[in-house]
C-alpha positions in Angstrom: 2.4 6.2 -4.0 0.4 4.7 -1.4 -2.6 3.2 -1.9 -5.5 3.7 0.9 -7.0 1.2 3.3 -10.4 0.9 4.8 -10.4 -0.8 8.0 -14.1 -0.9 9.3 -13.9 -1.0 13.1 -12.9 2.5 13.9 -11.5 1.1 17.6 -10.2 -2.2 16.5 -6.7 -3.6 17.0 -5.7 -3.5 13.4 -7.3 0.3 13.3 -5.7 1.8 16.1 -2.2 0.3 15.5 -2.0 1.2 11.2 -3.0 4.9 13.0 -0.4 4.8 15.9 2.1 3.8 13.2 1.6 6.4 10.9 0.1 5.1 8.1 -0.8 7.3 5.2 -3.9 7.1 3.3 -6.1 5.0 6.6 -9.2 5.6 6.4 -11.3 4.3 9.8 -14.8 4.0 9.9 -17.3 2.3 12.4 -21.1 2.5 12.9 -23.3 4.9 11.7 -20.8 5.9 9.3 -20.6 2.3 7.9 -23.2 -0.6 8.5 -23.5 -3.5 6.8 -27.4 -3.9 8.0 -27.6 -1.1 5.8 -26.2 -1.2 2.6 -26.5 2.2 1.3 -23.9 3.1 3.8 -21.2 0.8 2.0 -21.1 3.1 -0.7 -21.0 6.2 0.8 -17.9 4.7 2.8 -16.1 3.3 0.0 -16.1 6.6 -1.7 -14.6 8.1 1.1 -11.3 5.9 0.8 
């Protein structure tokens, strides 16, 4: 079983290449979706992963 990831930076380095390899279970998000100047949007994200 793999486990998922959350990588915040939906563009990033580390996003984009776990997504070009394949990786199952990644889970990108970037702002609006996740912001850490607002904190009720860290839930909502880590739900999602």
């Amino acid at each position: 079983m793999v486990s998922p990831i959350l990588v915040i930076g939906q563009s990033g380095q580390l996003a984009t290449a776990l997504a070009m390899a394949g990786r199952p279970g990644l889970h990108r998000l970037g702002r609006p979706a996740i912001d850490f100047d607002r904190p009720e949007t860290l839930d909502a994200a880590l739900e999602t992963a």
